[in-house]
N, C-alpha and C positions, 0 to 999 in steps of 0.2 A: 696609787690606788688605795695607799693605807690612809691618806685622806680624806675620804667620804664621809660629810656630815649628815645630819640629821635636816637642813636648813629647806629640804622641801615638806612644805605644811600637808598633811596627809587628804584625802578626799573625803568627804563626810559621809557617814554610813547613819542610818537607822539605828538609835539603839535596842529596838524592838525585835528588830533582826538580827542584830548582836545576841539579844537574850533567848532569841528563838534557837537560834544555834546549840545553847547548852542544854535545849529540851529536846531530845533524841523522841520517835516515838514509831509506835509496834507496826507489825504487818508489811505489804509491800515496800519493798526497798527502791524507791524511784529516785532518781537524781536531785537535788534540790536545784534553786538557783541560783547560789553562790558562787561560789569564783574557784580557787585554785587551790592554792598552796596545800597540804594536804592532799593532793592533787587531785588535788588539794584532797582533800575529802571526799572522794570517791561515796564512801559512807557517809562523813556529817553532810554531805551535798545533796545525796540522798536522803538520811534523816530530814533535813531541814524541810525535801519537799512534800515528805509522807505526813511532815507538824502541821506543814501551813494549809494540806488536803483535810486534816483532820484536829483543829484545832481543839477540838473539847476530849480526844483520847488523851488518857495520863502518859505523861514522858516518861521513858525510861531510860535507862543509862548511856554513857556517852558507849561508843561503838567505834573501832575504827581497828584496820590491817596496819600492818607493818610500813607496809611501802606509808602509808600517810603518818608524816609525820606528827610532832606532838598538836594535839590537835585541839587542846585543853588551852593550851596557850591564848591560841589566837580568837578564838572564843570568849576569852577573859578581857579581851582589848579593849581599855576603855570603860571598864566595870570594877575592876580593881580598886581601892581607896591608897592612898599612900600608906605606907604601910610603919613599923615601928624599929626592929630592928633584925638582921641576920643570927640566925638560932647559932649557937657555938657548934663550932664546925663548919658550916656553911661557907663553901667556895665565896671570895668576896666577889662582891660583883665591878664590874669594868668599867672605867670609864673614859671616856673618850680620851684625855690627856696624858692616860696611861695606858693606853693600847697598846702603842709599841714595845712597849718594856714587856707587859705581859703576855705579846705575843712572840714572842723569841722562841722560848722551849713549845708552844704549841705549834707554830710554825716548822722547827725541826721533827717534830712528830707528825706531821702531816706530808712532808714530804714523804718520810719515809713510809704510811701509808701507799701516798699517793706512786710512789716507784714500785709497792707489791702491787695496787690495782693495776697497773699498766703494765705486770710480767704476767698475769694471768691472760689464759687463753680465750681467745675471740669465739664464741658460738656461731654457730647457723641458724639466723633463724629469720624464716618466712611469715610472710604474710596474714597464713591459715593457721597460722599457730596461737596459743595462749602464752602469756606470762601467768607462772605460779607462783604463789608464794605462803608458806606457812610462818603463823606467829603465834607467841602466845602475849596475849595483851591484859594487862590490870589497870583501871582507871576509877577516877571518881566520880562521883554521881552526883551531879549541883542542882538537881531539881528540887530541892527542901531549901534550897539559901546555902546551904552548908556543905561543903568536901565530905561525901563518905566515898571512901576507897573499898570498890567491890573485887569479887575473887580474882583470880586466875581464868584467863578463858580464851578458849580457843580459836582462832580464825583463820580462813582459808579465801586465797582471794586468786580469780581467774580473770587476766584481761585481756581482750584481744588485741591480736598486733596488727589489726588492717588498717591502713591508716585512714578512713572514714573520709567525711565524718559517717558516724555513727546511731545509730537508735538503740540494739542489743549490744553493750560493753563487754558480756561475760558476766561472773558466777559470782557471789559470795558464799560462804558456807559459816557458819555461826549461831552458835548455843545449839549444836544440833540438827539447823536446817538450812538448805540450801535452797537460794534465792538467786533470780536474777537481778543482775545492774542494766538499767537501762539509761538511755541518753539524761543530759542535765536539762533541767527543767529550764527554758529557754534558749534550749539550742537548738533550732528551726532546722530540721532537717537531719541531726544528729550530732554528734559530740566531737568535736575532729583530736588527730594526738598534738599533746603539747603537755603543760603541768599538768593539766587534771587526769591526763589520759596518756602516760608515758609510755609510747611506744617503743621498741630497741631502734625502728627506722627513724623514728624523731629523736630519739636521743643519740644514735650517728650524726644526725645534724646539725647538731650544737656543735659550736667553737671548741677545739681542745687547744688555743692558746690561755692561759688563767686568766689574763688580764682582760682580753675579750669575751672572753665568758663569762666575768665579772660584770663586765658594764654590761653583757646582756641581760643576767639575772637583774640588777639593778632596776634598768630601761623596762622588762616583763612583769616581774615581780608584783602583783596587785597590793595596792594602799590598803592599809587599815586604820580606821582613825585610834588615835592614841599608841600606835603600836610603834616604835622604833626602827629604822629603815634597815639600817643594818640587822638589826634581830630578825626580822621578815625575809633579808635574803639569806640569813643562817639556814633558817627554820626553811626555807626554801629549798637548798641544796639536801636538807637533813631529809625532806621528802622523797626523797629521790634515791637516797641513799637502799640498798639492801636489795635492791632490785638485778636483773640482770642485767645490763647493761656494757656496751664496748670499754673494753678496756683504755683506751687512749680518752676516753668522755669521763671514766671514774675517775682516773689520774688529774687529769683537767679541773673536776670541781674538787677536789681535796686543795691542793695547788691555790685557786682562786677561794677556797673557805679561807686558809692563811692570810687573804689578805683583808680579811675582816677584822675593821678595828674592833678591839675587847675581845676575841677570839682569844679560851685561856685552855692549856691543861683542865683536866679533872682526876687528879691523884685517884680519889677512892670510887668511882664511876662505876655502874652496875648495873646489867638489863633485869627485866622482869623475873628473872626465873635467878637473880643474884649473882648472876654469872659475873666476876669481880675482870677487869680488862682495862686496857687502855683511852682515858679519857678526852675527848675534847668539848668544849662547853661554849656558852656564851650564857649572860645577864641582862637579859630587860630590864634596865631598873624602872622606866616607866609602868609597867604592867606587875614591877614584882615577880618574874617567871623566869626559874634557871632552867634550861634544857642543855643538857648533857647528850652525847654520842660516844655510844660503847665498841672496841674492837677487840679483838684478840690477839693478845702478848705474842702470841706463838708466829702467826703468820700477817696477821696487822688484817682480817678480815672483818670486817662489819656483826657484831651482836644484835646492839638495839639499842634503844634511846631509853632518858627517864629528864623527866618535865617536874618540878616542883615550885613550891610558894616560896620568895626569900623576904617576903615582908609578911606580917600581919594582916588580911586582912577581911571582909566581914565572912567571906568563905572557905576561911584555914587560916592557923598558925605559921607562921616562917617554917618551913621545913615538913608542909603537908606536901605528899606525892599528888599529881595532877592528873599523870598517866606517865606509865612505860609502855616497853614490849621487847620479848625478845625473839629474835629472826630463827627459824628451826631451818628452814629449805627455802631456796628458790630455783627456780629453773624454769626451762620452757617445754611444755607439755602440744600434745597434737591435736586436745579438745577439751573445750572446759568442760570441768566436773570431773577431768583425770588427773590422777597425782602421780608424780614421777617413777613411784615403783608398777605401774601399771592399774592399782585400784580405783576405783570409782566410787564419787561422794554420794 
């Protein structure tokens, strides 16, 4: 498994659509038509659809929960320039013929990850239920050409666990107001679960052998041009991550991240709110984009993620932040728009 090259050529995408992506923009929150990862993008999937309904409102900034992973990243795909060099300090980044070597110590930290996900206790959960999940998220703003890193801010995100498909997903809640998710813009009849739409009953159903699991993310995982195959199914798994989830299914994708070539430690790794914790990383060197995964020392539990620049290029320096976030709560709530201690958004 530690074999996997890069040697299938990616599928060609628009880059129009590519640039659309970094242009978030205001008012209802409807699904775009995008693909996944990110689950994908719940948000950028919706942002994308409210840009292309409303192309002449001004963008505003990237937007996205927890559960979706760095979502700056893959939006950069393919836009990036080569870049000049890694700022001092900077994680090096991986390369295929050194994978094995640098994935040793990351590997043993993933197991043992992956043996606390899989002693933590299995929830109940139905149907009629929501998944919640609070974060707090910092991201940069690329719609001038240029990285500006905006504040701290908060986000709440409600999905339902029916397994659809779907038209009503559930709730966002952000800068203040609460909005519904509705299906992705070209899903004839509704959304069903899988990436974009992770339900606890789909995510039962994934393989909890690693290596099967692996070649499934691999085989599902949607192409992005210019992007790195293995980095798409890092940044895949990392989606997914912070969620509720079975326990024997979190065990299983820690397990199967190990066996991602370039898969490295992250000595100094830290979510949005600084919280300093247990690293694990990967390096696109095609895209220039290190995304990191933050846990806690203590119990080996999930923080949060942080995405930044390791090259130069026309949109940041080596070592501009892209987005974090760090994970406050998740759980399974009995209606969206409630949060676990009984209040309502």
């Amino acid at each position: 498994m530690n074999g996997r090259t890069n040697s299938a050529s990616p599928e060609p995408s628009d880059e129009r659509d590519e640039i659309a992506r970094l242009l978030p923009a205001p008012a209802d929150w409807d699904l775009p038509c995008e693909q996944y990862l990110r689950h994908k993008d719940l948000l950028m999937r919706q942002i994308d659809r409210d840009q292309a309904a409303n192309p002449a409102r001004p963008p505003r900034r990237l937007l996205r929960p927890v559960l979706l992973a760095p979502v700056t990243a893959l939006a950069l795909a393919g836009l990036l320039t080569a870049g000049i060099a890694l700022n001092d300090g900077e994680p090096p980044a991986a390369t295929g013929s050194g994978a094995a070597t640098d994935m040793r110590p990351a590997a043993a930290l993933l197991r043992q990850i992956s043996d606390a996900a899989g002693r933590r206790e299995a929830p109940t959960v139905r149907d009629d239920q929501f998944s919640y999940s609070a974060t707090k998220i910092r991201a940069a703003d690329l719609s001038s050409g240029k990285a500006v890193v905006g504040p701290l801010e908060d986000h709440e995100l409600w999905l339902s666990q029916e397994p659809g498909p779907l038209e009503k997903l559930g709730l966002i809640r952000s800068g203040g107001a609460t909005m519904p998710l509705n299906a992705e813009l070209g899903d004839t009849g509704g959304t069903p679960a899988g990436f974009s739409r992770p339900t606890y009953q789909w995510l039962s159903s994934l393989p909890t052998d690693p290596d099967r699991l692996l070649d499934h993310l691999y085989a599902k995982t949607p192409r992005i041009e210019g992007r790195q195959r293995d980095q798409a199914v890092f940044e895949q798994i990392g989606d997914l991550l912070g969620q509720v989830m079975p326990p024997r299914t979190a065990a299983a994708l820690y397990r199967a991240a190990a066996k991602i070539p370039g898969v490295t430690e992250a000595p100094q790794a830290e979510d949005a709110l600084g919280r300093r914790g247990l690293g694990i990383a990967r390096s696109d060197e095609q895209n220039g984009v290190y995304t990191e995964w933050v846990f806690d020392r203590r119990d080996f539990s999930y923080l949060g993620h942080r995405s930044r620049l390791t090259k130069d290029t026309p949109y940041g320096k080596a070592g501009t932040l892209l987005d974090s976030s760090a994970l406050l709560q998740s759980a399974i709530v009995d209606e969206a728009g409630l949060r676990p201690d009984g209040t309502k958004a």
